[in-house]
ChimeraX commands (.cxc) that place a marker at each C-alpha (Angstrom):
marker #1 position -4.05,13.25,-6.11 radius 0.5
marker #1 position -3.65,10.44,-3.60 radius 0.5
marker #1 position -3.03,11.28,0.33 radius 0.5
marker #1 position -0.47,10.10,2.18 radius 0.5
marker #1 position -0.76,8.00,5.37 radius 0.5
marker #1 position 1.61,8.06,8.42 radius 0.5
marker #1 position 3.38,5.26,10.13 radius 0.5
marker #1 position 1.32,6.02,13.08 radius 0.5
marker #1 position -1.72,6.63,11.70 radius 0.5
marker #1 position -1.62,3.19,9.92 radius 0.5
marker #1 position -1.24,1.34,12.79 radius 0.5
marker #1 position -4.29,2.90,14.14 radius 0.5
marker #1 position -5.88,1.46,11.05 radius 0.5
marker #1 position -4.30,-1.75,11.33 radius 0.5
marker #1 position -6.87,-2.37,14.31 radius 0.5
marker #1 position -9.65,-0.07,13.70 radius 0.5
marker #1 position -10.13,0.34,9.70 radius 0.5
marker #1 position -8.13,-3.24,8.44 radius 0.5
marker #1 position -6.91,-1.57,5.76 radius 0.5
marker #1 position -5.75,-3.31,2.56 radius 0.5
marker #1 position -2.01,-3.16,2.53 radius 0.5
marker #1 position -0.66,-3.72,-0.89 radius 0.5
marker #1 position 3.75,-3.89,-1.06 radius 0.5
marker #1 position 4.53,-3.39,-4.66 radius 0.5
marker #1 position 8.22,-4.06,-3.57 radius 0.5
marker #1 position 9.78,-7.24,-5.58 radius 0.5
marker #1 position 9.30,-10.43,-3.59 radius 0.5
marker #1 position 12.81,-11.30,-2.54 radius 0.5
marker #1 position 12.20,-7.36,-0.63 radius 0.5
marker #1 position 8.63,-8.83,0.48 radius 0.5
marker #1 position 10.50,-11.65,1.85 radius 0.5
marker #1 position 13.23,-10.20,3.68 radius 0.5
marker #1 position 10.47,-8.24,5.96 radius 0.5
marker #1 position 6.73,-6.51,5.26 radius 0.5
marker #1 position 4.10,-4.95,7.65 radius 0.5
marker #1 position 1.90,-7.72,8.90 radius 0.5
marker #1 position -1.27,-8.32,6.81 radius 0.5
marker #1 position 0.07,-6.95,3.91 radius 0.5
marker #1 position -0.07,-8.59,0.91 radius 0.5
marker #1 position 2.66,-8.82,-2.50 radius 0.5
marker #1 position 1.57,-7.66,-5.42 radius 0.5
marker #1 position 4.89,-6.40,-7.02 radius 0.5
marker #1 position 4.60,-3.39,-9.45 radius 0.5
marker #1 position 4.72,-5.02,-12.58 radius 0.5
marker #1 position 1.81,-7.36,-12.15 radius 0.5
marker #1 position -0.47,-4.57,-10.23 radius 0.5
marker #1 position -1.65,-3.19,-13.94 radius 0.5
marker #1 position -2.37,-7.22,-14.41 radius 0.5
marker #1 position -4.37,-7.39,-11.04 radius 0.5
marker #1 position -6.74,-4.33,-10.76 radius 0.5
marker #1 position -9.35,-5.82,-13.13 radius 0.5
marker #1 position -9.05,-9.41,-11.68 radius 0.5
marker #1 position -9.63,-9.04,-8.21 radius 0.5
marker #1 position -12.36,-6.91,-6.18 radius 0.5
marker #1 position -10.51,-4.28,-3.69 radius 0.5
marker #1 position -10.81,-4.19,-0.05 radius 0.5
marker #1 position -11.15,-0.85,0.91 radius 0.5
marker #1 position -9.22,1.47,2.41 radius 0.5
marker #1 position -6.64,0.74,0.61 radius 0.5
marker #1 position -2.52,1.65,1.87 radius 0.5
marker #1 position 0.48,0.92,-0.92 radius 0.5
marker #1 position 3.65,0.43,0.07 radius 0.5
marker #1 position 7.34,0.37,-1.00 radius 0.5
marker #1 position 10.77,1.37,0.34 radius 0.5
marker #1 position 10.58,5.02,0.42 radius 0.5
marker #1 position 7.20,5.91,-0.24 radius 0.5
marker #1 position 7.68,7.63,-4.13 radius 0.5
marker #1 position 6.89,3.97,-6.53 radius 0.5
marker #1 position 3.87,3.18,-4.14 radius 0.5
marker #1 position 2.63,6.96,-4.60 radius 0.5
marker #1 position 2.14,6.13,-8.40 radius 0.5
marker #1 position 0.78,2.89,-7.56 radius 0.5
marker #1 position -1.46,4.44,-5.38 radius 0.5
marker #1 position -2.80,7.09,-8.36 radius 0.5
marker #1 position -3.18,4.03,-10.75 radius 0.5
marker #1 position -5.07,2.48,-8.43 radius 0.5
marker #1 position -7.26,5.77,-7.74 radius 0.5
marker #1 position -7.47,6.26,-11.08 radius 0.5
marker #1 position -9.75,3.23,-11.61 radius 0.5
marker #1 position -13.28,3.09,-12.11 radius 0.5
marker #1 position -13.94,0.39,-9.40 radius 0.5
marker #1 position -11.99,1.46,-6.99 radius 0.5
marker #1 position -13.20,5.18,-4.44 radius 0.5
marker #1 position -10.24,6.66,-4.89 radius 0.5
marker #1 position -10.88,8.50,-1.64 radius 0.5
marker #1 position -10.16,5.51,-0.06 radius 0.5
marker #1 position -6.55,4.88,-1.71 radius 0.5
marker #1 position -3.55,5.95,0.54 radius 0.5
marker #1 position 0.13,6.07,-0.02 radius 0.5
marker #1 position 2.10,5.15,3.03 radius 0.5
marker #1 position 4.31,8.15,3.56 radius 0.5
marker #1 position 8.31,7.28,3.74 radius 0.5
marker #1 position 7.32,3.52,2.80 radius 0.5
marker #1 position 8.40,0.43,4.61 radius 0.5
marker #1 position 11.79,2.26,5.85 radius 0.5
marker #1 position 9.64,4.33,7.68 radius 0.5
marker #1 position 7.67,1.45,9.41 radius 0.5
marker #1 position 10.87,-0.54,9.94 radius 0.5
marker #1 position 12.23,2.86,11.90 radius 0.5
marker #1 position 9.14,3.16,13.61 radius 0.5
marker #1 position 8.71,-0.87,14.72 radius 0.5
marker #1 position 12.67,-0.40,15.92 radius 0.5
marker link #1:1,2 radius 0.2
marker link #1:2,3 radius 0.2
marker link #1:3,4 radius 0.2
marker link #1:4,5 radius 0.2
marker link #1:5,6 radius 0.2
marker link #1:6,7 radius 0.2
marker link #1:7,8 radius 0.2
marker link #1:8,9 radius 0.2
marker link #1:9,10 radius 0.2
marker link #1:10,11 radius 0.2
marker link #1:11,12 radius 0.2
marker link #1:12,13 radius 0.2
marker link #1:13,14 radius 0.2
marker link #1:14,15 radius 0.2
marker link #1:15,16 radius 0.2
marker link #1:16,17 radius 0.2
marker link #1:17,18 radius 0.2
marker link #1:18,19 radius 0.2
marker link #1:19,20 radius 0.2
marker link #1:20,21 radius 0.2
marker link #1:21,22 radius 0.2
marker link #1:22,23 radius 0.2
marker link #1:23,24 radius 0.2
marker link #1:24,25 radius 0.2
marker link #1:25,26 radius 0.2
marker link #1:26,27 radius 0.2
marker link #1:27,28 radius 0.2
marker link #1:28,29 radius 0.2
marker link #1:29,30 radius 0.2
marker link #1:30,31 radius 0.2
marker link #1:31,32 radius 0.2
marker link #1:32,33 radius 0.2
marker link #1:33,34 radius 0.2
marker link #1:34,35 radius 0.2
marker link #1:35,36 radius 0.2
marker link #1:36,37 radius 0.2
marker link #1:37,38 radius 0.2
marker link #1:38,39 radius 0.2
marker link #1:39,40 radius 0.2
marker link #1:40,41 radius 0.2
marker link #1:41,42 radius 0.2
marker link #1:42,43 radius 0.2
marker link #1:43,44 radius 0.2
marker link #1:44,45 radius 0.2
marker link #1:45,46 radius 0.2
marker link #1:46,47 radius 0.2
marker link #1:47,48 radius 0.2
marker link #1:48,49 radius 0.2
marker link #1:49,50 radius 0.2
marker link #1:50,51 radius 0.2
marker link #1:51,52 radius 0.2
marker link #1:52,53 radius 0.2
marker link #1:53,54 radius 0.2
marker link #1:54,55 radius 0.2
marker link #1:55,56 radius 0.2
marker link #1:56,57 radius 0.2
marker link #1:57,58 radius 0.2
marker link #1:58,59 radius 0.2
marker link #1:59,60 radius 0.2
marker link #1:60,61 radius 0.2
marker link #1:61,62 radius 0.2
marker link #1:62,63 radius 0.2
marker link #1:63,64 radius 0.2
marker link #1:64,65 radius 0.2
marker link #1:65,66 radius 0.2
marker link #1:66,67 radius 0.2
marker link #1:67,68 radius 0.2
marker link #1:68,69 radius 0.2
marker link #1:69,70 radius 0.2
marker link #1:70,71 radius 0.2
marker link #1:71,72 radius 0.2
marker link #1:72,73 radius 0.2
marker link #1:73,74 radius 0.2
marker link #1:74,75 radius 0.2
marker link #1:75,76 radius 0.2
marker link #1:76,77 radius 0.2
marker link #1:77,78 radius 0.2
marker link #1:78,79 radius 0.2
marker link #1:79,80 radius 0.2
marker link #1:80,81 radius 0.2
marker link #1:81,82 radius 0.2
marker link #1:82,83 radius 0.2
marker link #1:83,84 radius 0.2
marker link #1:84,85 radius 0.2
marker link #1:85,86 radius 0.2
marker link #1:86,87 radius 0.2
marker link #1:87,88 radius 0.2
marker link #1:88,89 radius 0.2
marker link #1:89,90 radius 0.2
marker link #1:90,91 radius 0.2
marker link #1:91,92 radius 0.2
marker link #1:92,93 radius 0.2
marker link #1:93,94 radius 0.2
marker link #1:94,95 radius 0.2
marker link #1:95,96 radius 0.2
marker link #1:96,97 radius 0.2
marker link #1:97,98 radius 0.2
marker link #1:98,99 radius 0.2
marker link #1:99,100 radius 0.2
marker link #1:100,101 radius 0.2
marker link #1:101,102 radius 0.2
view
């Protein structure tokens, strides 16, 4: 099970924790507007990345509403190098955010 993060409470993070914010969104979305910091790696090429780079932690994963990024988040949890207490899902994804920034 992976825990879900509030808009809020991740932009506490953003200054206290510098948390590791992964978009899984497709680039063109990525493009068009993201939470500052974060960083692309779409969902098709996360299964590629998780043994070829070492993880920041804690780590937040984002999409548009909140449900892809929950899986991404459990895959992520799910691996052996990775504290899976430290794996978030950002709750309502980056609609939520944009609402919240507006």
């Amino acid at each position: 099970m992976v825990d879900e993060i509030t808009v809020e409470t991740l932009e506490e993070w953003k200054y206290e924790r510098d948390p590791f914010i992964i978009d899984i969104r497709a680039p063109e979305k990525f493009k068009a507007g993201h939470i500052q910091k974060s960083k692309n790696i779409p969902m098709n090429e996360l299964v590629q990345q998780i043994d070829r780079r070492e993880w920041e932690e804690p780590i937040v994963v984002v999409c548009d509403i909140g449900e892809a990024s929950r899986q991404a988040a459990r895959l992520l949890a799910s691996h052996e190098a990775i504290d899976a207490d430290t794996v978030w899902n950002l709750s309502g994804g980056y609609r939520a955010w944009k609402q919240h920034r507006e």
